[in-house]
N, C-alpha and C positions, 0 to 999 in steps of 0.2 A: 433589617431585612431589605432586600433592594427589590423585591417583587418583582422579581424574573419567576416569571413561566417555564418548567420545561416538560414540553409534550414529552414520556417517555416512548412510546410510538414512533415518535418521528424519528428519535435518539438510535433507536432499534432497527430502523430503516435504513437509517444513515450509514451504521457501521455494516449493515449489510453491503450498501451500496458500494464503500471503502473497501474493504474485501473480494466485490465482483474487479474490481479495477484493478488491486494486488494480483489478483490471479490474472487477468489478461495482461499484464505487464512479466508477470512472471513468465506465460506463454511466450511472448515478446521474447523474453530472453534466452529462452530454449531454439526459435528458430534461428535468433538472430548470434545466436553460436557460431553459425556457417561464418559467418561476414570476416572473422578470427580467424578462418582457414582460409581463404583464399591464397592459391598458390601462384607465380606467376604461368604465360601461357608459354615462354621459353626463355632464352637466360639472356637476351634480349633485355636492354636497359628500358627501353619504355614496358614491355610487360613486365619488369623486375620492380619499377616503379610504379607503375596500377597496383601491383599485389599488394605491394608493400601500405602506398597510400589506402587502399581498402580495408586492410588488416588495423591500419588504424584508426579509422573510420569506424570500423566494428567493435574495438575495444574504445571508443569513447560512447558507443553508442549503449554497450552494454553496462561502462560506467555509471552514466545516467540512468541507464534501465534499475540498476540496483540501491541508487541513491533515492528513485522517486520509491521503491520497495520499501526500501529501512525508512522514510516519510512518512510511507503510509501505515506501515505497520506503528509508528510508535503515534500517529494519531488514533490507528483503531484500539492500541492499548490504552491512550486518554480516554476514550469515549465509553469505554469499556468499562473501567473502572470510575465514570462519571454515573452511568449508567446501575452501575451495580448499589454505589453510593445512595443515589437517589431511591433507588427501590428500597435499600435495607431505611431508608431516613421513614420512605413510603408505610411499610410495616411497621417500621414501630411507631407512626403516629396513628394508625391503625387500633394498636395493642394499646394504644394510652388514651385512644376513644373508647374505647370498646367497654361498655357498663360494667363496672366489678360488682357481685354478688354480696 
């Protein structure tokens, strides 16, 4: 045994925490949809090039938006199933405390 501690508490907090973040990132990615549309302001080579520069600017940005998404989500599925582990290991030394008759 390596006599690691785990607060379940804290564990249950945490992934709460991990999921308020997912959602506001996810928000993040809903507005920042616009930045994909930018169109130029006429066919004009410097606003043809703002647009353009923008447009990719916005697809890198919602890049990352969805990389730190799929980050988070597969740590809150580790923590989750740490979490779950720990309580069924919690029960059943519970049930194997527990005075048999």
């Amino acid at each position: 045994m390596s006599g690691t501690k785990v607060d379940l508490d804290t564990l249950r907090a945490a992934i709460k925490e991990y999921e308020a973040i997912r959602e506001e990132v996810r928000n993040a990615q809903l507005t920042g949809d616009a930045l994909v549309k930018v169109q130029s302001a006429g066919k004009d080579v410097p606003s043809q090039v703002y647009a353009q520069a923008a447009v990719t600017a916005g697809r890198m940005h919602l890049k990352s938006n969805q990389q730190l998404v799929d980050a988070l989500t597969t740590r809150i599925d580790n923590l989750t199933a740490t979490l779950q582990q720990y309580e069924q290991t919690e029960e059943g030394n519970k049930a194997n405390l527990t005075p048999k008759d």
